[in-house]
Structure formats: C-alpha cells, structure tokens
N, C-alpha and C positions, 0 to 999 in steps of 0.2 A: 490495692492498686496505687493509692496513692505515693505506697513507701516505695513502691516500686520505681513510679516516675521520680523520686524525689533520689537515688541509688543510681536510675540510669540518666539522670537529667546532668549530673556536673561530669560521668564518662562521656556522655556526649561532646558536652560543651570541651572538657578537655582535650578529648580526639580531635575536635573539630579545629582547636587554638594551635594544637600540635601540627595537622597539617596546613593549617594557613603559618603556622612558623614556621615550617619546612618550606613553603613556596615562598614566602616574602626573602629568606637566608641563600635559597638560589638566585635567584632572582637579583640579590644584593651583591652577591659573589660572581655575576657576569660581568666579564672584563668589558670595558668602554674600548674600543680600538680606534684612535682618533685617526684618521687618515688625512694628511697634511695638502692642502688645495689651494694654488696660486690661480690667479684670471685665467681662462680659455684663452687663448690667441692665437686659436688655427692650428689643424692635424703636425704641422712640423712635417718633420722629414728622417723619412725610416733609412737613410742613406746608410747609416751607421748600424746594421743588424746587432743588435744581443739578443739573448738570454737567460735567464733566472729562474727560479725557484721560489715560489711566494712561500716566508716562514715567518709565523709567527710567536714570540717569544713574550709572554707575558700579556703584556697593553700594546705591542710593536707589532707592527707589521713590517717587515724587510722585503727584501731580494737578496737570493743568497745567488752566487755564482762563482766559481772557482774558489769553497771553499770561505766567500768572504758575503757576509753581510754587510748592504746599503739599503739609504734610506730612501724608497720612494716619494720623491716630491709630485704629485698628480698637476698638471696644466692643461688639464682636457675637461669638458664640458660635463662631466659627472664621476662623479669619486664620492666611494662614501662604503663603511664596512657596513653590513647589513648584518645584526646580532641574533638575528629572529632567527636567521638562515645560514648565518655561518659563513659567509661569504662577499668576497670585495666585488664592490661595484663598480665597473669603470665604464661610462656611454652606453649602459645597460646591456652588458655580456657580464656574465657573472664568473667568477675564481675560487677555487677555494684553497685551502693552508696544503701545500705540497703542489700544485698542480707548475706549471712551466707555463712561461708565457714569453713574450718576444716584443721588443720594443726596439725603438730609432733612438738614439741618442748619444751622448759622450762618454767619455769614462766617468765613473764616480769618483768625486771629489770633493774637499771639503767646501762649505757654503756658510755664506755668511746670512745669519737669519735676518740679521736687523738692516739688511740690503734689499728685500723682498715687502710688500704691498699683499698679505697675506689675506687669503678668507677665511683659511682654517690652518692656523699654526700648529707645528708638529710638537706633539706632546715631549717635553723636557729631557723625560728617562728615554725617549726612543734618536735622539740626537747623537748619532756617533761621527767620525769621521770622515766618514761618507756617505754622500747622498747624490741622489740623480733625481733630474725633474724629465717626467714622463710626460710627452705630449699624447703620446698614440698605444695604446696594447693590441698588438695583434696576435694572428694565432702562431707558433710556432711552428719552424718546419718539418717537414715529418724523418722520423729519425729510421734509417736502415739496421736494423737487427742480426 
C-alpha cells in the first residue's frame, strides 16, 4: 500500500500543479479592456443620432461605424468592461463585442488627452485618431429588413 501511495502521491500532486497552471495561465492571458471615463455631467443631448458597432481589438474597445474605428470616451455615470462577462457597462445596460448601440453626439475627432481632468485614462495602444466622448447609449432604432 505504501508503494502505491508513494507512485500515486506526485501524479496527483503533478495533475493537480498542471491544472492550477492551466487556470492561473488563463487567467494571466485575460485581456484588461480599460474603458476610458471623464466626470458625469448630465445625459447631454441625443440631438445628433449615430450609430456603431462595439469592436474589440486586442485591450481596445472601439466604435466601429462607416467602416472606421473610434475611440469611445464614456462621460456618463458608469463605464467599465466587466471581464467576468464579457461585456461593457454603461449606467448598468450591458453590450457585448458586435452588438449596435446609438448615441447623441459629434463627429469623431481627434482630442487632445492632456486637455481632459481624467478618472480613467484610455489605455496608450488604444489612442487613435479618433475619438468621441459619449454622454448617453441608448438603444438603437429598429432597422426595416
């Protein structure tokens, strides 16, 4: 009996190291999606309809629309990618990577970061061009087939 515990004692322990090193290497390999977040300052104004396309590309979260990716700047009362679930939080309605959503705003344009009072500065590599600061998401209008 002995040789026997002593034979299945380090398969154990090795099986056991293998799959706690397989869960710790997922786990290590889940991307951080920063979502970039200025002060609340009130719903704004949907005067100006769009829509987009949430894509995610790496650590980035965009809005893709005509083809062109922008960077969502959030100025609404709750932003934040939830990694458990796979999906962006914005005022507690949930999004996930492809779905369409509809916002009030300008065009996208380039922004100057070091002009902004930041809570959560957008990650470096996800800095293009363009960006738009999103006061409101609402739901999109429904499309005729």
């Amino acid at each position: 009996m002995l040789i026997f515990k002593q034979k299945l004692l380090p398969v154990f322990f090795g099986t056991l190291l293998t799959v706690l090193g397989c869960s710790e290497s997922s786990l290590n390999n889940q991307t951080e999606i920063i979502i970039p977040k200025l002060q609340y300052s009130g719903d704004g104004s949907n005067a100006s309809y769009s829509e987009a396309i949430i894509t995610l590309e790496g650590k980035c979260l965009y809005f893709t629309a005509n083809q062109t990716n922008f960077l969502p700047i959030f100025a609404t009362q709750q932003a934040y990618w939830d990694s458990r679930n796979d999906v962006l939080v914005v005022d507690n309605k949930t999004y996930k990577n492809g779905d369409r959503v509809a916002y009030g705003a300008g065009e996208a344009s380039n922004i100057d970061l070091d002009s902004y009072s930041w809570i959560i500065k957008p990650n470096s590599a996800c800095v293009k061009n363009n960006s738009i600061i999103i006061n409101k998401l609402t739901s999109p209008l429904p499309t005729s087939d």
